[in-house]
N, C-alpha and C positions, 0 to 999 in steps of 0.2 A: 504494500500500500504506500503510496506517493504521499514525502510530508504535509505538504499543500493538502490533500485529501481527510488526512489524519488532523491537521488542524481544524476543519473544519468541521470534520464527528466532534470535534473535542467543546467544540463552541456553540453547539447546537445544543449538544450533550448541557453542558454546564447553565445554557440560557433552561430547557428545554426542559429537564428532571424536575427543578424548584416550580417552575412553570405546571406539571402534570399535576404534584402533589398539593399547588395552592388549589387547582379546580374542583380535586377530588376531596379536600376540605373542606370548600362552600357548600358540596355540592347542590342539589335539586336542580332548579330552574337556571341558575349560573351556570351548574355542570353543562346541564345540557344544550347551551346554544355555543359553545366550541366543541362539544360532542359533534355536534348535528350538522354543524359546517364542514367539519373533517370529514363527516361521513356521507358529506354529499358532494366535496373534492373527490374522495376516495372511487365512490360512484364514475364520477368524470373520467378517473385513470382507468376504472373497467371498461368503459366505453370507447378511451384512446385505444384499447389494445385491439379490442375488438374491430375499429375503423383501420386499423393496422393489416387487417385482414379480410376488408372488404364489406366486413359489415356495421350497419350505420345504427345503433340500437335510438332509441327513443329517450335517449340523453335529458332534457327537464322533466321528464315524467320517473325517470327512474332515481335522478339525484331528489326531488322535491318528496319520494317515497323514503328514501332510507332518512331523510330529515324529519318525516314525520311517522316515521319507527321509533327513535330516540325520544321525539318529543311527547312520546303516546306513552314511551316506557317512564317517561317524567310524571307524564300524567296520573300514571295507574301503575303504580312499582310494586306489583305484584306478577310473578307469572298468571295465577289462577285469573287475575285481576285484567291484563293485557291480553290473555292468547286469545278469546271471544275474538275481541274488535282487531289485535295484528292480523287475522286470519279474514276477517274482513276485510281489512284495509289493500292482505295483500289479492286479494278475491278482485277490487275493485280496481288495483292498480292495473290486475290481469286482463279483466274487460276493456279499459279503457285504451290500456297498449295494441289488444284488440282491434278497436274501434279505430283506434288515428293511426295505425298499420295501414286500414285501406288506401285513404288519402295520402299519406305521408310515404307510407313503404310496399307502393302499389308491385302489379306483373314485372318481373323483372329487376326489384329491387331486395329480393330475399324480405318479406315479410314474418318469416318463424325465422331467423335468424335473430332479427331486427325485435320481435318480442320477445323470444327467449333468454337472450344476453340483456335484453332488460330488467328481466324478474329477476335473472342469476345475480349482476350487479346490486338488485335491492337485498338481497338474500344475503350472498356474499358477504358486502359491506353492513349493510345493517343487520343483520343477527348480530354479531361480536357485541354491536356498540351499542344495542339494546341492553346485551346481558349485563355491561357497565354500569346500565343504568338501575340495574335489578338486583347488581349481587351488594349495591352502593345502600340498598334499600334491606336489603339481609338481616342485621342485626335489631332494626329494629323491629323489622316482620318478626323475629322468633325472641326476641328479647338476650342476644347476645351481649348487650352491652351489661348485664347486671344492674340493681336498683338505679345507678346513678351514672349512667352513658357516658362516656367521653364524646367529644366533638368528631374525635376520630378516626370511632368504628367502620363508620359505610368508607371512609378512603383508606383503614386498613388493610380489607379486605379485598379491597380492589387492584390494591398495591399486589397481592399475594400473586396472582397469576404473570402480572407485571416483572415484579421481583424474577421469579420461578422462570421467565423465556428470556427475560434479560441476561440472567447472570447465565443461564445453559445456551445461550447464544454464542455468549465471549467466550464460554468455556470453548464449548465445538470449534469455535474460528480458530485460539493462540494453540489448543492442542493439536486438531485436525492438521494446521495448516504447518507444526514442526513433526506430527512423528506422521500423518496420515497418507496413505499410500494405498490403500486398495479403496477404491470410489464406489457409492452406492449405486449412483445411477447419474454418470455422465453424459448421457444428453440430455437429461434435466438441469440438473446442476453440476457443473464438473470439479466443483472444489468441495461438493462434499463427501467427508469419507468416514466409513464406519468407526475407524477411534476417536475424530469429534464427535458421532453422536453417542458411544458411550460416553468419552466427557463432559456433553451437553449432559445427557440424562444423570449423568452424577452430578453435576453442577446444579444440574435444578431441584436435585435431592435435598443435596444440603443448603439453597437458598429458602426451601420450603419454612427445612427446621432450623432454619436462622430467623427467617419472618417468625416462626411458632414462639422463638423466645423473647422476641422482640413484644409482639403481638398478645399472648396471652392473658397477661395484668389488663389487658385494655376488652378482651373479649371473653369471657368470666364460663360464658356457657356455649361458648364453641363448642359442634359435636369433633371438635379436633381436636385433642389437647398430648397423644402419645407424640413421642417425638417420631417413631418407625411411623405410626400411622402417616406423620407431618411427610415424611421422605418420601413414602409411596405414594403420595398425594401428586408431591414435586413431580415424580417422575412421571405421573400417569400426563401430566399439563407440560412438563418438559417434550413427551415423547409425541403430544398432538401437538406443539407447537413447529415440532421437525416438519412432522407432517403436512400442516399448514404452509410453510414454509418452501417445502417442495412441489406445494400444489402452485404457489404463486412464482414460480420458479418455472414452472410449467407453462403458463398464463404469458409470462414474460417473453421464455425461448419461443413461442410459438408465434408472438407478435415480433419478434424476433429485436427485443430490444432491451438495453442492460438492465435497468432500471424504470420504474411505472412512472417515474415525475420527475418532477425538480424542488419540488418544494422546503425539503426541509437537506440542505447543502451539506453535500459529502454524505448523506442517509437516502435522498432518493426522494420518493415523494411518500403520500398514506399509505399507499399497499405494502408500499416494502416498509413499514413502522409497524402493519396492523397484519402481514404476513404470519407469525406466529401465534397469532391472539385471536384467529378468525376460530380456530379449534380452543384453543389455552381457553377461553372466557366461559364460552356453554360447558366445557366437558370441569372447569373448577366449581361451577355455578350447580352442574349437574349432581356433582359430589358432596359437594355441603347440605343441601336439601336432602338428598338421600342418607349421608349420614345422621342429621337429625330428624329424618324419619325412622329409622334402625335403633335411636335413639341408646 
């Protein structure tokens, strides 16, 4: 990696981090309108890729959806409470893309291309940024916080999957990239190799139970509190962020471009930020529920 390039991970990084943890502090209504921006940039870079290959998806109908995903899970931050009307909404978005298909993406112009890659971008992008907004709302749906809540708790927990693909990102990159040498699947990605993702999936082990000790005085009645349990948590969100990861890797070689943007310098743009977390958020979200259903 080119100093110049490394400088400028390092400046994004350091504006970037204090940046995440002030919004997921305030959260609610704050969180969600740089939620809901990003996730409707993010939108736009599914659609670049797409037009990369000939097909033109229905671009303001699919970014104004995954913005009004987040602002729905603001509204109602409950699953039980949002999947009704998300299922509607994306019911609605389906017909309409439908609809301005004819007009817009007549004979000739791949019409199921052009609505397909629209739902996927809604889907895509807004799931993850949904579940930000759901798992931010966790503690106090199940009363994790204990009689007297920290301010904390919902950006705790949100930090957890955050922490957990960050730290087994860096890990996979500085390990992979000195001893790795047999490649998982290089025409997907050709610098990843099987000893960064065992490094990855240890790295986000032990960032789990590093959050768990950090975390716990602050979350009283987390159905998490073993530290083994904390690591195989890591790993289960470690090893779908690879996943993710590879899938937008995928996405990229096929539009056949390095990077999904420019947005955020020397990192690329939202997809390559929200690459790991499209799986890492449902499948941490999916976990905690289920353990305090298991109780």
């Amino acid at each position: 990696m080119a100093a110049s390039e490394l400088t400028r991970r390092v400046g994004v990084a350091v504006v970037g981090i204090p940046a995440v943890v002030l919004i997921l502090y305030l959260g609610g209504w704050v969180m969600s309108v740089p939620i809901a921006l990003l996730g409707a940039v993010g939108a736009g870079e599914v659609y670049d890729l797409a037009e990369a290959r000939d097909t033109r998806p229905l671009r303001w109908l699919g970014m104004s959806a995954v913005a009004g995903l987040v602002f729905g899970a603001a509204a109602l931050p409950s699953f039980g409470a949002l999947a009704p009307w998300g299922f509607a909404g994306l019911g609605a978005v389906a017909g309409a893309a439908l609809i301005l298909a004819m007009p817009l993406r007549g004979v000739g112009q791949h019409p199921l291309n052009a609505v397909s890659v629209t739902l996927f971008g809604v889907v895509y992008v807004g799931t993850p940024l949904m579940f930000v907004m759901l798992m931010h709302s966790l503690p106090a749906h199940y009363d994790w916080g204990g009689p007297t809540p920290s301010s904390w708790t919902g950006a705790l927990l949100v930090l957890l999957p955050l922490a957990v693909t960050w730290v087994g990102d860096s890990a996979a990159f500085f390990l992979g990239t000195a001893f790795g040498k047999s490649k998982i699947a290089p025409s997907i990605s050709p610098n990843k190799s099987w000893v960064g993702a065992l490094a990855g999936a240890v790295g986000s082990g032990l960032a789990a139970v590093v959050w768990l000790l950090v975390a716990e005085g602050l979350l009283p009645g987390l159905p998490v509190q073993s530290l083994w349990v904390a690591a195989l948590l890591g790993v289960l969100i470690g090893v779908g962020g690879q996943v993710g990861d590879f899938l937008e890797s995928l996405l990229k070689r096929d539009a056949g471009v390095k990077d999904s943007g420019s947005l955020f310098p020397g990192h690329g743009g939202v997809l390559d930020r929200l690459d790991a977390l499209v799986l890492a958020f449902p499948l941490c979200y999916a976990c905690l529920v289920v353990a305090e259903a298991l109780g």
